[in-house]
N, C-alpha and C positions, 0 to 999 in steps of 0.2 A: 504494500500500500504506500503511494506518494505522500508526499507533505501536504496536510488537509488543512486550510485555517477555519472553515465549517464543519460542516458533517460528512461523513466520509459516507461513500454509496454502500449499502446493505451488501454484502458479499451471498453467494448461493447456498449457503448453511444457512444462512436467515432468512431468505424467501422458500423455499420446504419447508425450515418447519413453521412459519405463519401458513401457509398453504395446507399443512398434515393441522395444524392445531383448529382449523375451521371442522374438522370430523368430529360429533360428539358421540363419545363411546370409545373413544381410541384417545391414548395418552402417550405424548412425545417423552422420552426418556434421551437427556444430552448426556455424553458419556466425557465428562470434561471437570474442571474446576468451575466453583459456584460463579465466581466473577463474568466468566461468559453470560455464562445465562440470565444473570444479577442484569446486565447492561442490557439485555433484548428486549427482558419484559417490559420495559417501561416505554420501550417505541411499540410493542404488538398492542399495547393498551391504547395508545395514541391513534393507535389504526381502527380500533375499536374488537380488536381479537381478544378473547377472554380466555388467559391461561390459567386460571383456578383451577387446580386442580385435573387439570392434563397436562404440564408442561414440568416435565421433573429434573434433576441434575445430580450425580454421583457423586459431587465434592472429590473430584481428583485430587490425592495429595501428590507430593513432590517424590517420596518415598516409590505411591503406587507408579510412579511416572520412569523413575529409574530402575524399579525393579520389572515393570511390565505386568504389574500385580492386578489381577481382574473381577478379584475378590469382592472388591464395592460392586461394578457393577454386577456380579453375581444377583449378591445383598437387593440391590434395590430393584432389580426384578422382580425379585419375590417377595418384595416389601408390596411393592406396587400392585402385583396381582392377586395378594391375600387383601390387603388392603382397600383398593379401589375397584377391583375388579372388571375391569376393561375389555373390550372386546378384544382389541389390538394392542400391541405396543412396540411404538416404531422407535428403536435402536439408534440415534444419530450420534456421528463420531463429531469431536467437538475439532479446534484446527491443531491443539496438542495430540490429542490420542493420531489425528491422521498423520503426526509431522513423525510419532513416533512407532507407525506403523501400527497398532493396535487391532486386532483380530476380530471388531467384533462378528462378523459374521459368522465365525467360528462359535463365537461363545453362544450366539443366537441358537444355532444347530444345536448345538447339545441341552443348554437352557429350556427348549421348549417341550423336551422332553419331561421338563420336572414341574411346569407350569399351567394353567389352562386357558391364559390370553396365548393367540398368536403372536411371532415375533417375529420382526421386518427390520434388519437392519439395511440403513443409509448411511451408506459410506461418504457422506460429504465433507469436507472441513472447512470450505470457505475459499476454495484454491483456484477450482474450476472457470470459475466466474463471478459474475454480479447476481442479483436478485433475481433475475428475470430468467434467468440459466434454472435458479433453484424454483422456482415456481413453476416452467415447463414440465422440473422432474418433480416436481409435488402432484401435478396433475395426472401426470402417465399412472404415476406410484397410486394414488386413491381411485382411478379409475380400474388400473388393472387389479390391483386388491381387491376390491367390494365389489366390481357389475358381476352377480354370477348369472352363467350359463343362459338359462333358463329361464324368463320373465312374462309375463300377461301383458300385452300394449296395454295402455290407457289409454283410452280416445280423449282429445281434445286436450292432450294435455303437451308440456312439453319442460326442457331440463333448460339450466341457465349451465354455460362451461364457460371458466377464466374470469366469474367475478371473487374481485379481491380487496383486503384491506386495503393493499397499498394505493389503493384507488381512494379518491377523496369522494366521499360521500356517495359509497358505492352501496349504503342501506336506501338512501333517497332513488340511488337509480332504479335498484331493483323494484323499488314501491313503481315507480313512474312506469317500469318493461311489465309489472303486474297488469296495471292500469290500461295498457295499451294491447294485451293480448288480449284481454278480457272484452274491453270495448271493441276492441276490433274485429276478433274469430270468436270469443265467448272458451280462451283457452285457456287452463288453468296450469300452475307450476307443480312439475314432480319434483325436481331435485335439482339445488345448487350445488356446482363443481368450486372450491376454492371460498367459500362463505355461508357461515351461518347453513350447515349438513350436519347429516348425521351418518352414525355409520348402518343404518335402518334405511335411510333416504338414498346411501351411495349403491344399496344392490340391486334398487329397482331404477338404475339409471338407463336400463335399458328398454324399459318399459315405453318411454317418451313416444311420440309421433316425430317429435322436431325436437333437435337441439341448437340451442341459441351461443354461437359463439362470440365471447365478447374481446377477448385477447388473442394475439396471436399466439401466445406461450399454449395454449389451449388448444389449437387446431389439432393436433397428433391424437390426442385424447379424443375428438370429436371425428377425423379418420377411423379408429381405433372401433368407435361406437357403431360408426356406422358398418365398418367391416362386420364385425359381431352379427349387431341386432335388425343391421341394415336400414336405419336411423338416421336420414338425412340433415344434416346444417344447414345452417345460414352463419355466417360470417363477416362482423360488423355491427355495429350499433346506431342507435338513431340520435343523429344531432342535428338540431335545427329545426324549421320548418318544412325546406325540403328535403334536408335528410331523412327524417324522421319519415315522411310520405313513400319516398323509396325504399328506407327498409323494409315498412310495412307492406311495398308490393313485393319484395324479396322473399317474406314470409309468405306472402298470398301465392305466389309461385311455385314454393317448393312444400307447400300441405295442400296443391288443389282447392283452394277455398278464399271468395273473394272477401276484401276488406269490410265493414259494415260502412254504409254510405255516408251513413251519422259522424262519424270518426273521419271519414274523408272531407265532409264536409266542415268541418270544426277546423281541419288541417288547412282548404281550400281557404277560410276567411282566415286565419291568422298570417296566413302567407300574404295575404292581398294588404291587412293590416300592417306587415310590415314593409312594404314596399318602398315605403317615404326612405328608408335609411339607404335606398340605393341613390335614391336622389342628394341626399345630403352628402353622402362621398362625395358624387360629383361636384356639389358646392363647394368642400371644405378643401378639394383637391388642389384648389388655387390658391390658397391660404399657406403665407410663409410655413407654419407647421403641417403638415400635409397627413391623412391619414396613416396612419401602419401600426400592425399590429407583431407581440412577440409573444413567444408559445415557447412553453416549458415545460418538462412532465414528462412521461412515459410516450411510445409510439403510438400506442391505439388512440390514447386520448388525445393527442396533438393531431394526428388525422384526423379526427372528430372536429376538434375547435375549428381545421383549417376548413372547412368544408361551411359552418359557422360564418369565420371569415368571410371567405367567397361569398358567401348571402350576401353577407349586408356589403361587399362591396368594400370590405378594408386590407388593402394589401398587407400580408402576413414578410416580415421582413428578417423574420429572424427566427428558427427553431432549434431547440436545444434539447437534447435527449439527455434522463435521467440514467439510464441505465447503458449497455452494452447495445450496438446494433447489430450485431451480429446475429445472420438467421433471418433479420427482417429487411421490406424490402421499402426503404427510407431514403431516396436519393437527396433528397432536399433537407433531410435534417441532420444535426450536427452532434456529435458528442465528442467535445472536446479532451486531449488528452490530457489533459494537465487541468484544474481546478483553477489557476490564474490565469489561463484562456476563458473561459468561462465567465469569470470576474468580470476580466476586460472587455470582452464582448455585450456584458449587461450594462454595466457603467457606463456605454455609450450610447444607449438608446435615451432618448427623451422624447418628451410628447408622444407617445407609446401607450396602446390599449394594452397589457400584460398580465398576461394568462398563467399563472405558476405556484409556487412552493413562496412560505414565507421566506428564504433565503434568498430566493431570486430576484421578489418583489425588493426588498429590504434595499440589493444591488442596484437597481432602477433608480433614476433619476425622480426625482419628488413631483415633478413635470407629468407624468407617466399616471395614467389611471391604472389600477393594481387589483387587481383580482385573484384572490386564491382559490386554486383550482387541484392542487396536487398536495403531494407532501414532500420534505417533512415541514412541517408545522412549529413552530417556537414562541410565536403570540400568538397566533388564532388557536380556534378550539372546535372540534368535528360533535355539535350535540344534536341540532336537528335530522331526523330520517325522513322529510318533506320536501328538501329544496334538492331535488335533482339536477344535474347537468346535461340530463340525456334528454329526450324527447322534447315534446313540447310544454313542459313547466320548466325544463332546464333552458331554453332557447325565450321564452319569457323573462326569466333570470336573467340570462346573460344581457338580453336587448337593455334593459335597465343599466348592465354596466357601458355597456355602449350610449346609451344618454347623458351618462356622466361623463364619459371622456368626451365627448361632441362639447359638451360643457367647458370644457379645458382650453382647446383648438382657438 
């Protein structure tokens, strides 16, 4: 890890296990010293992840470190499954146990012989990659663990794959993706891949008619389903007025079944409602400070905003990706190597619509209307599960922030 003056980016040991800690019935066991762990929970909280009582830690000592001793983790195995009794319990190597080689998947083998939770070790330590590396393999890992075999369709119903903490106000989205199936097909949700699941909810993932993908770290998972249960996707989420309108024919496309007219029609007038704001670019576009907008946050969402953008007509001048790009396919967006790249490149913007993480806003020029949209978070606070970013309550939202920056100009 480089020289950090903020928050250094989540390594792939801590996107798994936020990603494994969204299963309730199943208990993450880190196979490390308490201080790792000590330091995660207080960001998986901020996400809004609740590790009461699934998220555990061996307290590595120094001793068991040089002697290769595996005794604790023995011990808290069987603490854990006399104790809590869990469905699961997933094994993670912490970036000590991995740097010192440590076996658990050995130990798993023979352990579960003496136990009656299943054992699933994850060999990650943090090394691999960023976040978005460990939450691919969170999603494979709980899909291919829990969908069994053998499942009943549910008509009308359908699975959410690749919603996550690390997403800001990803409880408000899903209320908003409830709202919009409902109203629009009359579809109800089976199961959430990556939030607020259980491990009850993860075996009838295959039951779905349609699954809803909302990340790309998600798509192989949703491959995966459809191989299986032959369980078609959609891929993409709704932003905007007319995002929102095309995803819903996306969904009307791939379940044979057309939109409700009512919900088109509701879509049709807010689109005509916001109309004006293409006119106003064009006004404001003469004006010494001239529209532009900057986008910060993860891929999917910055795809989303940009699309956003385009609506109203504000040229998007600047994208910074939070995590690794690697795997996705981003030609226009940036992720800087160095963290004083990054600095320097927000520092320079002014009179800026800015779409991001309190760190990035913070960076921005005071000029700059400042909207937090990502994490991580250090003054703001994630309480509302109302105010979505996605459809059309989240493109309501946002247009609000767009009247204040026209404000600015």
């Amino acid at each position: 890890m480089g020289l950090c003056r903020y928050l250094p980016t989540p390594s792939d040991r801590m996107g798994v296990i936020w990603t494994l800690l969204s299963a309730k019935g199943a208990v993450v066991l880190e196979y490390g010293p308490a201080g790792t762990t000590h330091f995660s929970v207080s960001m998986y909280g901020q996400m809004g992840v609740e590790p009461n009582q699934s998220l555990f830690t061996t307290h590595l000592s120094e001793d068991d470190i040089i002697m290769g001793d595996v005794t604790r983790l023995e011990e808290a195995i069987r603490e854990i499954d006399e104790g809590y009794h869990p469905e699961v319990i997933f094994v993670v190597s912490s970036s000590v146990t991995s740097i010192i080689g440590a076996d658990i998947k050995g130990v798993c083998t023979y352990m579960e012989q003496e136990i009656n939770a299943r054992l699933i070790a994850v060999d990650t330590g943090g090394f691999k990659g960023d976040y978005s590396l460990g939450m691919r393999e969170g999603y494979n890992l709980l899909t291919k663990t829990f969908a069994t075999d053998q499942v009943e369709k549910k008509k009308a119903s359908y699975n959410v794959l690749g919603a996550s903490g690390c997403d800001y106000r990803m409880r408000s989205d899903l209320w908003e993706l409830r709202t919009l199936m409902q109203e629009g097909f009359s579809y109800t949700e089976n199961a959430i891949l990556g939030m607020d699941s259980s491990v009850t909810a993860l075996t009838e993932l295959g039951a779905a008619e349609v699954n809803l993908v909302l990340r790309e770290e998600a798509l192989e998972a949703a491959k995966y389903l459809e191989k299986t249960y032959g369980t078609p996707y959609v891929y993409g989420a709704p932003y905007g007025y007319e995002g929102t309108a095309c995803w819903l024919m996306k969904v009307s496309d791939t379940i044979g079944k057309s939109v409700n007219p009512e919900l088109s029609a509701k879509l049709r007038m807010r689109k005509m409602n916001a109309a004006g704001y293409k006119m106003y670019a064009s006004m404001y576009a003469h004006k010494e400070n001239r529209p532009q907008s900057v986008l910060v946050g993860d891929v999917n969402r910055i795809q989303g905003f940009s699309k956003i953008m385009e609506e109203v007509c504000i040229p998007v001048t600047l994208k910074i990706s939070n995590h690794s790009l690697a795997g996705f396919e981003a030609e226009d967006i940036v992720k800087p190597a160095k963290e004083k790249e990054k600095i320097d490149l927000l520092k320079e913007k002014k009179y800026s619509l800015v779409l991001g993480d309190d760190i990035s806003l913070y960076l921005c020029d005071e000029s700059c209307e400042k909207v937090v949209t990502s994490f991580p978070l250090i003054r703001s606070k994630q309480i509302a599960e109302h105010m979505p970013l996605m459809g059309i309550r989240g493109m309501d939202y946002l247009l609000e922030a767009v009247d204040r920056y026209y404000g600015r100009l």
